[in-house]
C-alpha positions in Angstrom: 0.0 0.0 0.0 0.8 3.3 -0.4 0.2 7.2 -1.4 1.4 9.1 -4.3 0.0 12.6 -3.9 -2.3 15.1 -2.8 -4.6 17.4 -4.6 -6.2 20.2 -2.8 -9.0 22.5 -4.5 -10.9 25.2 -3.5 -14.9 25.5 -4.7 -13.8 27.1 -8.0 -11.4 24.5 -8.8 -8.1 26.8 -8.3 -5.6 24.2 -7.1 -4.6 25.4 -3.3 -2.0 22.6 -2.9 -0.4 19.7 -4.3 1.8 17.2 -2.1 3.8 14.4 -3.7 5.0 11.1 -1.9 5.9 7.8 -4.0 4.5 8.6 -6.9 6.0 6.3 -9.9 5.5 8.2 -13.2 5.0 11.7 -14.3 2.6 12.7 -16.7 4.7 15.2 -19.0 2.6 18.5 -18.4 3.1 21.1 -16.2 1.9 20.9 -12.7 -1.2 23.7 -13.5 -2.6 21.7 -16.5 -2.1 18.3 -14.8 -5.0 20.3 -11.6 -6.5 21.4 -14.0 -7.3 17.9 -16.1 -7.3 16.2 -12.3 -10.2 18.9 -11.3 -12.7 18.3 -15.0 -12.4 14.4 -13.9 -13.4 14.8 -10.4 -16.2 16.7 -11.7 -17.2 14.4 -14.4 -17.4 11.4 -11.8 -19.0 13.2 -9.3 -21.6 14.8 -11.1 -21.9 11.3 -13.0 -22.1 9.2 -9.3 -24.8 11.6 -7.9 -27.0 11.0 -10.9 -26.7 7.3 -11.0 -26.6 6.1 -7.3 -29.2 5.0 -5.6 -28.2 5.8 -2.9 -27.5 9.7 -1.4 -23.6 11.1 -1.6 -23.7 14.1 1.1 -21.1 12.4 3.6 -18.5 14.1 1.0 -16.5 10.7 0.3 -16.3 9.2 -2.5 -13.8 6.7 -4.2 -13.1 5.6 -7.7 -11.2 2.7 -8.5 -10.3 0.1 -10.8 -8.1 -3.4 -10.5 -5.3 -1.8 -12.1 -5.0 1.9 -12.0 -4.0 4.1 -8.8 -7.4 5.0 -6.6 -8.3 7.9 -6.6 -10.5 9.1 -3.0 -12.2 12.5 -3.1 -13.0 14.2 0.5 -15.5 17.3 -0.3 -15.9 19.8 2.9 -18.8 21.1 3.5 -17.1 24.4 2.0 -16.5 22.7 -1.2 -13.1 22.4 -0.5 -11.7 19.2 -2.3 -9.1 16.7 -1.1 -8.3 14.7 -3.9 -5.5 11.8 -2.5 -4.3 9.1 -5.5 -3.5 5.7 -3.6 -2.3 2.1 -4.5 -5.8 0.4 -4.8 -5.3 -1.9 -1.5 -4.9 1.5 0.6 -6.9 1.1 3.4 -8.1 4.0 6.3 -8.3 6.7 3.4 -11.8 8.1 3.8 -10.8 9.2 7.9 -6.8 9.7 6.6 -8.6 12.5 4.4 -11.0 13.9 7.7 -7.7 13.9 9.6 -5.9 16.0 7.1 -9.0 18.0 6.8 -9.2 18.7 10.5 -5.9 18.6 12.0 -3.7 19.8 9.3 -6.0 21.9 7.0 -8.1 23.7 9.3 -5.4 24.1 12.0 -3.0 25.7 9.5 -4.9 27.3 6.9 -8.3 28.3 8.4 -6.9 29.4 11.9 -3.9 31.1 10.4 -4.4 34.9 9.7 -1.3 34.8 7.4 -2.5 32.1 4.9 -5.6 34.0 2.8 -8.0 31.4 2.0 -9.0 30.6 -1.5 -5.0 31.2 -2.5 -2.3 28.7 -3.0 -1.2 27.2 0.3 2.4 28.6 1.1 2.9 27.5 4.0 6.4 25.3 5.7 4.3 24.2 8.5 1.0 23.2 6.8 3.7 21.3 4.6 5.5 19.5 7.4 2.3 18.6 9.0 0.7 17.6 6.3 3.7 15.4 5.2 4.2 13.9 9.0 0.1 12.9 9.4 0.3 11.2 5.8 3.7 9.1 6.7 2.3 7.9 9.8 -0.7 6.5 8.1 -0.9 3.3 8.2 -1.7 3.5 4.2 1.9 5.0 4.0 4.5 2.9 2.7 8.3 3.7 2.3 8.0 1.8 -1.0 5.3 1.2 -3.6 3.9 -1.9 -4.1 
């Protein structure tokens, strides 16, 4: 198991962050076109889950998978702020990894911080180093991909 990297959007789509851990390939674009392609998919599924579950979507969690492609688990605040987190598909725990990120490291950092302006990219050393300590000492971390 383990976790490549970490999307963060706010409700217009403006990528705020982007984390990287073990991730094994890059995809040849620049980092803003590469949000901007990861944001239009999000939407797409979302918008295409809501309208074909039968089931209703508001705990904000959703995950999209296949048997041989990454995961990919989207946390949506009730802000619309979007955690998008790409995992190995046997990642387990992602769904409260992604509250805890929310909670402890985004809300702690960003939202409670007068010196990070919200709805601008996240600048921050410490929101980075406690971001990057919560996610390694996940149990869905691993040192090396599978």
């Amino acid at each position: 198991m383990t976790i490549y990297n970490l999307y963060i959007f706010d409700r217009d789509g403006q990528m705020l962050y982007y984390g990287e851990w073990t991730r094994k390939k890059q995809s040849g674009m620049s980092r803003e076109e590469e949000a901007k392609l990861m944001y239009g998919m999000i939407f797409s599924i979302k918008s295409f889950v809501t309208k074909m579950s039968p089931v209703d979507l508001r705990e904000g969690y959703l995950t999209y998978c296949t048997n041989k492609y990454p995961a990919l688990h989207l946390f949506e605040t009730p802000s619309r702020i979007k955690f998008v987190l790409n995992t190995d598909v046997g990642a387990q725990g992602i769904k409260e990894l992604l509250h805890q990120i929310y909670t402890q490291v985004y809300v702690e950092y960003v939202s409670f911080n007068p010196m990070c302006p919200l709805n601008k990219p996240i600048e921050s050393e410490l929101f980075a180093a406690k971001l990057d300590e919560v996610v390694r000492q996940s149990p869905a971390y691993a040192s090396r991909p599978a």
